[in-house]
BALOBA-1460 file (C-alpha; in Angstrom, 3 decimals):
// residues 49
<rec num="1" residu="x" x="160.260" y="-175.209" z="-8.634"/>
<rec num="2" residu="x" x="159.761" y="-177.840" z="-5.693"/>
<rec num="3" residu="x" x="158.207" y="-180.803" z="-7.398"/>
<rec num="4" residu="x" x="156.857" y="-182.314" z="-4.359"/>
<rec num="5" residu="x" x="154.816" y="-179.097" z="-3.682"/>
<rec num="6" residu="x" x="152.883" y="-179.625" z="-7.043"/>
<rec num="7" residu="x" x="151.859" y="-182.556" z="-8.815"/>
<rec num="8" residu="x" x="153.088" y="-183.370" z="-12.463"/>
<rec num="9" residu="x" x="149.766" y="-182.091" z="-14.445"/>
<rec num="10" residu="x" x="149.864" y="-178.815" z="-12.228"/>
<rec num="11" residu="x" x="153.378" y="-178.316" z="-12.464"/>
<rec num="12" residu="x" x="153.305" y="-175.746" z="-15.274"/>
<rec num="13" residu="x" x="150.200" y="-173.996" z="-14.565"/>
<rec num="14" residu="x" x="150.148" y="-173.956" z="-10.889"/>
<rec num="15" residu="x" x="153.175" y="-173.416" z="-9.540"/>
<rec num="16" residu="x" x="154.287" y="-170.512" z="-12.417"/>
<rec num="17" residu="x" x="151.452" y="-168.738" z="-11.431"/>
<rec num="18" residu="x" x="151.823" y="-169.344" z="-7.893"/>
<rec num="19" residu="x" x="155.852" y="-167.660" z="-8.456"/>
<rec num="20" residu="x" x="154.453" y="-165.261" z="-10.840"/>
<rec num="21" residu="x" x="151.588" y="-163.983" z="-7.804"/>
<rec num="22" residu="x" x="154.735" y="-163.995" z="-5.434"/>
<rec num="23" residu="x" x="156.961" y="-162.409" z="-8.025"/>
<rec num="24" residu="x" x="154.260" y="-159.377" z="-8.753"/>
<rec num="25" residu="x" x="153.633" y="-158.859" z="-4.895"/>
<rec num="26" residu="x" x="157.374" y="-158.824" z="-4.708"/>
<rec num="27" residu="x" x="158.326" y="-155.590" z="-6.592"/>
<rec num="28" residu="x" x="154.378" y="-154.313" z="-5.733"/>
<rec num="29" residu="x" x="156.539" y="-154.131" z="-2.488"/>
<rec num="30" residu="x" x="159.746" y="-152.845" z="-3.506"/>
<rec num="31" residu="x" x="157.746" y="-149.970" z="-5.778"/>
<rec num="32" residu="x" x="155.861" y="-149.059" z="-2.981"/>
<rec num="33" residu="x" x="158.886" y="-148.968" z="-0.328"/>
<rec num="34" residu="x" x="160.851" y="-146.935" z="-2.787"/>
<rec num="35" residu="x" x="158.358" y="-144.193" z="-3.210"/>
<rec num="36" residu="x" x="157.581" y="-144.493" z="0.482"/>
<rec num="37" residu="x" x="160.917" y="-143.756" z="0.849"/>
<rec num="38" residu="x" x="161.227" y="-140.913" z="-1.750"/>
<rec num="39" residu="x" x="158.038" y="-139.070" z="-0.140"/>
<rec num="40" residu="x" x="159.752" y="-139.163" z="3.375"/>
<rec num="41" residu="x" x="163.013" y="-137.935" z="1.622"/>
<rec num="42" residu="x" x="161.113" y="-134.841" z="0.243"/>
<rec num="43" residu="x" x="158.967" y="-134.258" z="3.105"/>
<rec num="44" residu="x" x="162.555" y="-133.892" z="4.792"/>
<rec num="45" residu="x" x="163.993" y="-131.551" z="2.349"/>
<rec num="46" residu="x" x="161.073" y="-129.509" z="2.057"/>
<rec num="47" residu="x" x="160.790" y="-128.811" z="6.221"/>
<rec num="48" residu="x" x="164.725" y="-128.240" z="6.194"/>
<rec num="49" residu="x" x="165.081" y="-126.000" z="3.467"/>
């Protein structure tokens, strides 16, 4: 983590939770791109065949 961003007595709880929000919202994002993805993919199939 960027010590500058957070002071010293934040450090732990502050900034882990501030990676762990980002980290969440991060595969929240991937999870719902993949099944985004997967829908399409069937929508596809199912028209075509």
């Amino acid at each position: 983590m960027n010590s500058r961003s957070c002071p010293a007595a934040f450090r732990v709880s502050l900034c882990d939770e501030t990676c762990l929000e980002y980290t969440a919202r991060l595969w929240l994002r991937t999870a719902l791109v993949v099944w985004a993805g997967w829908l399409g993919l069937l929508g596809v199939l199912w028209v075509v065949f």
